[in-house]
N, C-alpha and C positions, 0 to 999 in steps of 0.2 A: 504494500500500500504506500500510495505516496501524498499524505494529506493536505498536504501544502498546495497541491494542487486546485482543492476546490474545499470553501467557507461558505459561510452565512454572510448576507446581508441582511440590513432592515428594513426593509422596503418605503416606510416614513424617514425614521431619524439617520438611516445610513451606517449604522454602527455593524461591525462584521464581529464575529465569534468563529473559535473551529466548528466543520461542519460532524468530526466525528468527536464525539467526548459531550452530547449534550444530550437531555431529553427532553428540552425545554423551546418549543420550536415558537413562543411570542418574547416578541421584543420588551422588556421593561416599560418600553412607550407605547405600550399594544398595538404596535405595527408586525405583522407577517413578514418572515424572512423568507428570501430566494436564494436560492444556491447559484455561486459563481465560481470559475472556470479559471485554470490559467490550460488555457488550449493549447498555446503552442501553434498553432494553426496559421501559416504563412500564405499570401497570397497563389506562393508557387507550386504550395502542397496542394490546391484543390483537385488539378487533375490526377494526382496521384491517388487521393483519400477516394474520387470518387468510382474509380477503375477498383479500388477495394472493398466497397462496400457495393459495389456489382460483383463480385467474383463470393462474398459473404453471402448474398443472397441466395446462391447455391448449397441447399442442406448439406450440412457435413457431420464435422464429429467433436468438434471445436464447438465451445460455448458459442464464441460469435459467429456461427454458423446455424447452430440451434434455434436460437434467437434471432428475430428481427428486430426487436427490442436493441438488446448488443452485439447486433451485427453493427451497429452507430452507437460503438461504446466511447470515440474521440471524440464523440457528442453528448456522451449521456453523463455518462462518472470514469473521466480520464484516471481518478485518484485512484478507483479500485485494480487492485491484480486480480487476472483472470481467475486465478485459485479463490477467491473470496466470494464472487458471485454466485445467487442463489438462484437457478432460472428451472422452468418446467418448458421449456422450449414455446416462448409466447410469442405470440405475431406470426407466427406461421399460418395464412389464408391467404385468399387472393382477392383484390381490389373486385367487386362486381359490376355493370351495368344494370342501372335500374330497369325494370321491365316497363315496355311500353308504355300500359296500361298508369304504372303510376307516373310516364314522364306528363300522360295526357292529363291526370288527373291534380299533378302540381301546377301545370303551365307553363309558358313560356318559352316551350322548346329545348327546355335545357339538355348538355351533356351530364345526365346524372347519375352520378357512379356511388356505389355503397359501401362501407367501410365495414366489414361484418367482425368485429370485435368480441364479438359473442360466442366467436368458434377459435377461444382459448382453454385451458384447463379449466379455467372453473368457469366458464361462461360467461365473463365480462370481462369490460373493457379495464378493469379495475388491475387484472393481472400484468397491464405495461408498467403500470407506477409500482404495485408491487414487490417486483422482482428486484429494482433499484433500492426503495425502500429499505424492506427486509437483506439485502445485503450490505446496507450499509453497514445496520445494525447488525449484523451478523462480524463486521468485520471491527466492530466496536465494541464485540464480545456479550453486546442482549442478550439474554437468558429468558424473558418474557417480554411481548409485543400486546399490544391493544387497540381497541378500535372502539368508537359506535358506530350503528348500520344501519340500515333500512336493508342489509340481506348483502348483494353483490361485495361490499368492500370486506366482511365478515367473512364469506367465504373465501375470497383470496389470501385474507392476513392468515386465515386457520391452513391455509393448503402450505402455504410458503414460510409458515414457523414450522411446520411438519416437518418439508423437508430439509428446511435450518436445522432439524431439532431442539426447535424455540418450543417455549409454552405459550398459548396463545388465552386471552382473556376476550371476550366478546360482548360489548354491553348493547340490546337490541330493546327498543320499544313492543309491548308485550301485546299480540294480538297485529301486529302492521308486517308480520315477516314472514310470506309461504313457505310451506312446509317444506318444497327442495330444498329453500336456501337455508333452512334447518337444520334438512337431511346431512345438508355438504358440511356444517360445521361437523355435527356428529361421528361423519365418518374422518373426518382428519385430526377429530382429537382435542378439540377446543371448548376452553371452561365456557358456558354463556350464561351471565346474566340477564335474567326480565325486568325492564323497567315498567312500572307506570305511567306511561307519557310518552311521548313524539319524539322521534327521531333529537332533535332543537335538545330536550331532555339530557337524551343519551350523551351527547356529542359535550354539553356543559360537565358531564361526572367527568368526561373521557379527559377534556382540558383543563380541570381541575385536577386530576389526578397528578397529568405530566406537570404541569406548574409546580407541583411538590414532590417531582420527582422521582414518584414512588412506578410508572411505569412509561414505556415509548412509545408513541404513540404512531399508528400507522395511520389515518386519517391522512386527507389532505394538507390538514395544518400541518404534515411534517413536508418540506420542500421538495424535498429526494424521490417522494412520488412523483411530481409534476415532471420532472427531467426526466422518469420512464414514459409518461405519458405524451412526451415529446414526441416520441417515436412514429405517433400517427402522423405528424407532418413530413416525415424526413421521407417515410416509407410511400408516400403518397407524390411529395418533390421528386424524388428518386422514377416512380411507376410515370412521371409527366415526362422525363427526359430535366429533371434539375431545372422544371417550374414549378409555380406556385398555380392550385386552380385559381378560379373568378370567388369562389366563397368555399367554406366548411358548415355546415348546418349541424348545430348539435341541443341535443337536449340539457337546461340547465338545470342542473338541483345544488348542489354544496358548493358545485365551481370549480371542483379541480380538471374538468374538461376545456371549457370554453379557458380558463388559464395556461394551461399546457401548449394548446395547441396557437396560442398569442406567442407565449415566449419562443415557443415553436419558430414559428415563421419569423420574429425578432433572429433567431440565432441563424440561420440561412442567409438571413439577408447582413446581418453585420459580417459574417464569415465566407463572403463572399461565394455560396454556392450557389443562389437564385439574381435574380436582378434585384437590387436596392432598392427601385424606386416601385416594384410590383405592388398592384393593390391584391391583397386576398381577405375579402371579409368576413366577418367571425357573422353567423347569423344563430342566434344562440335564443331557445323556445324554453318556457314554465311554461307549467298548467294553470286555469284557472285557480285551483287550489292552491298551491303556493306560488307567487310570484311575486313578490318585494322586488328585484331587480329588473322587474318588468315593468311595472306600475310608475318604477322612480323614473325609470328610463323616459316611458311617452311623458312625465310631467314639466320633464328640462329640453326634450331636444325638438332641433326647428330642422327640419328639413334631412332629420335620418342622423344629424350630428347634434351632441353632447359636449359642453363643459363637464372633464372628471370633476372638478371641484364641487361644482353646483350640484352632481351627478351625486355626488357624496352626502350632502347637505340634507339631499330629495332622500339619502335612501335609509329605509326604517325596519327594521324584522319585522316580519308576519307572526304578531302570536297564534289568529284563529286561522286554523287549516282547514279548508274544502276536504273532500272526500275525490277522489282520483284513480284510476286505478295504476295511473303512474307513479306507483307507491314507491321506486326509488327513488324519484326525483322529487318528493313529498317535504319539502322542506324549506323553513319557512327564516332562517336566520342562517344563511348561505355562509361558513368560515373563510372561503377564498373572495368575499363580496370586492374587498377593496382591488383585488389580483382582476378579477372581472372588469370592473370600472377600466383600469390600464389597460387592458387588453380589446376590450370592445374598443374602446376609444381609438389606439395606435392603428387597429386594423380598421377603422372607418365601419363596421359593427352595426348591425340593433341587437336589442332586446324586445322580443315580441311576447305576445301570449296566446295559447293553442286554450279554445273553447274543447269543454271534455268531451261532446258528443265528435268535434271534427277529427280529435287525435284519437278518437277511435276511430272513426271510421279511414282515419290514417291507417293506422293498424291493419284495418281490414284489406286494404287496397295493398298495401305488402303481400299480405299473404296469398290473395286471389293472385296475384302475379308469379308467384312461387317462393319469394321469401319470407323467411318466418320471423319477424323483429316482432323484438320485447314491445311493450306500449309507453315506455321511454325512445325510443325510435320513431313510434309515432307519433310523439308529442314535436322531434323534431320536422317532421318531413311537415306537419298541418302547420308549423313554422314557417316552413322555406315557402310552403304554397301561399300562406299571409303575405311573407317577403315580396313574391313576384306576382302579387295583386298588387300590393302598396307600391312597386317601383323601385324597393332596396336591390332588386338582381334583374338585370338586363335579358332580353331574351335571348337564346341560344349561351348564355353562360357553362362553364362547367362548376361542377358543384360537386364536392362529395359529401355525404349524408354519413357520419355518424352512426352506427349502429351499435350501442352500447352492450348489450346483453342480448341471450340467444330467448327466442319466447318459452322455453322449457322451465325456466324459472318460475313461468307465471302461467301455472295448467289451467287456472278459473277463467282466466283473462281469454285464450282460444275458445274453452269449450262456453261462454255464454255468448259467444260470437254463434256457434253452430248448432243451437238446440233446435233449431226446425229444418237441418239436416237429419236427424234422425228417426227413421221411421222403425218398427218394428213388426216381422213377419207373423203371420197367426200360424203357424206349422214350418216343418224343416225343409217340405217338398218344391223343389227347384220351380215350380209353377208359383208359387206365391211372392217368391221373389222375384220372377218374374215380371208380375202384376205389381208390385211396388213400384219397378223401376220402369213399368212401360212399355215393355217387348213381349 
């Protein structure tokens, strides 16, 4: 390990700390820290890095070959030695094309391509950040990790202390977390706590905890995540030929998506792999049910742009929550909110909000088409469709969509889409079902 290489900053006061030796991931001036880089990264090394991380794309036997994650490890955590990283081989899928059907039903013509994030080891997109995470700590000698959840980030921390041979603590709101996402902690071994109360609950015991020290916390609040979760832009720049699309659509809940894939595109373009002056907009959806960063957003901006300050001023946690069945994204006091403001903002950005009957029936238009997204997926795509109504995405754009979790997560969420599919035969005799279906 070579730590010198990458710190904390404080994203308000500026003040840096090591990034390994803490478990304490807010600032004394309650500003969130970002992890920084000494890269190393010379104008005349790009064509080299990028002929490398084409040849890494190529499964091998090599961690950074396992991973798409760190196959863009001179991007992700230079400090770590390969012997320290903790990976289950994530990022491994392919970029898709959206099916017709939902290019017609978003509009606009767009080139839109799907990010299926879902078809990782535990089924969300949660295993990019992760894998960074959890190896940091791992290389900082943790012995127990923790989390609050709404399900997806619970089951990644449980899978990846597993194979750290960490103990994992899980603190989940009681009654808000299906039973898969249950199942996954159970089978990897992870203590769980029930709270009384909303996610917002959870996530206060979780930052309270680490503030005193007593455990590390894997959440978004710790920075190390977001630099896995980079990896959606690198791997996406990389599948364009080393550009940036016209947008990213993704579903917002805590923020460590719509943040990652900002400083994403920030580190491309200062590191001279894309063009500088490229626009790539963050188009980033809540649900009716929670949306504070949505609400503040239309109350400052004139014409698609925002003042962060005034952006800041505008913005207030959501005590009372809707009902959704975008139960990941169910969250009403976002920890990355200030990381979001920067990032909308530098990529020229909305913040929109998906009505719950549309981001269903988002949902449903995925599926009819042949893909199977979580219904935080469809909260993003009933986003991007708002977008290229309102005029924030130009026609014929290319866009990638976000696909956070795979829909197996959420079995109630499919089958009340198809209970008047199911009919039922009055006998076994191949004639009756016949007459059910018509022939």
């Amino acid at each position: 390990m070579k730590p010198e290489l990458s710190w904390l900053r404080c994203m308000r006061c500026h003040t840096t700390q090591p990034l390994y030796g803490t478990t304490k991931f807010v600032c004394q001036c309650g500003g969130l820290y970002d992890v920084e880089h000494d890269f190393g990264i010379r104008p005349a090394d790009v064509p080299r890095l990028k002929q490398v991380f084409r040849a890494r794309a190529l499964q091998g036997k090599d961690v950074k070959t396992r991973s798409r994650v760190w196959g863009f490890k001179e991007f992700i955590m230079p400090s770590l030695d390969d012997s320290e990283i903790i990976s289950l081989g994530e990022g491994v899928y392919s970029l898709q094309p959206a099916g017709h059907s939902v290019v017609k039903w978003v509009g606009g013509h767009l080139n839109l391509w799907i990010i299926p994030e879902g078809q990782t080891q535990t089924g969300s997109f949660k295993d990019h950040g992760g894998t960074v995470a959890v190896s940091v700590a791992h290389a900082f000698g943790i012995q127990t990790i923790a989390c609050a959840s709404t399900g997806d980030t619970s089951a990644m921390a449980a899978a990846y202390a597993a194979a750290a041979g960490m103990d994992c603590v899980v603190v989940l709101p009681q009654g808000q977390v299906t039973n898969v996402q249950i199942a996954q902690l159970h089978a990897h071994g992870a203590r769980i706590i029930m709270v009384p109360g909303s996610f917002d609950d959870c996530m206060k015991i979780v930052k309270e905890l680490a503030a005193m020290g007593h455990v590390f916390p894997i959440n978004s609040i710790n920075p190390a995540r977001i630099e896995g979760h980079m990896s959606t832009v690198f791997m996406t720049a990389q599948f364009l030929g080393w550009r940036l699309p016209d947008a990213f659509a993704v579903p917002l809940g805590n923020g460590s998506n719509t943040s990652s894939i900002g400083k994403g595109i920030r580190t491309l373009q200062d590191l001279g792999f894309v063009d500088k002056e490229s626009v790539c907009k963050i188009i980033a959806t809540q649900s009716e049910a929670s949306n504070p960063l949505a609400t503040s957003w239309q109350k400052c901006q004139v014409d698609g742009m925002v003042n962060a300050a005034e952006w800041l001023e505008q913005f207030h946690p959501q005590t009372k929550l809707g009902q959704t069945v975008a139960t990941a994204a169910r969250i009403g006091d976002p920890v990355s909110y200030e990381k979001v403001v920067r990032e909308i903002c530098a990529s020229r950005g909305v913040v929109l909000t998906a009505a719950e009957q549309e981001l269903i029936e988002a949902t449903k238009v995925l599926g009819a088409s042949g893909f199977s997204g979580c219904p935080q997926t469809g909260q993003a795509l009933a986003g991007l469709r708002r977008a290229v109504k309102d005029g924030y995405i130009r026609p014929g754009a290319t866009v990638f969509l976000v696909s956070t979790a795979t829909s197996l997560k959420f079995p109630d969420v499919a089958t009340s889409f198809g209970g008047s599919l199911v009919q039922t035969s009055s006998s076994t005799e191949t004639s009756a079902v016949a007459k059910l279906i018509g022939v």
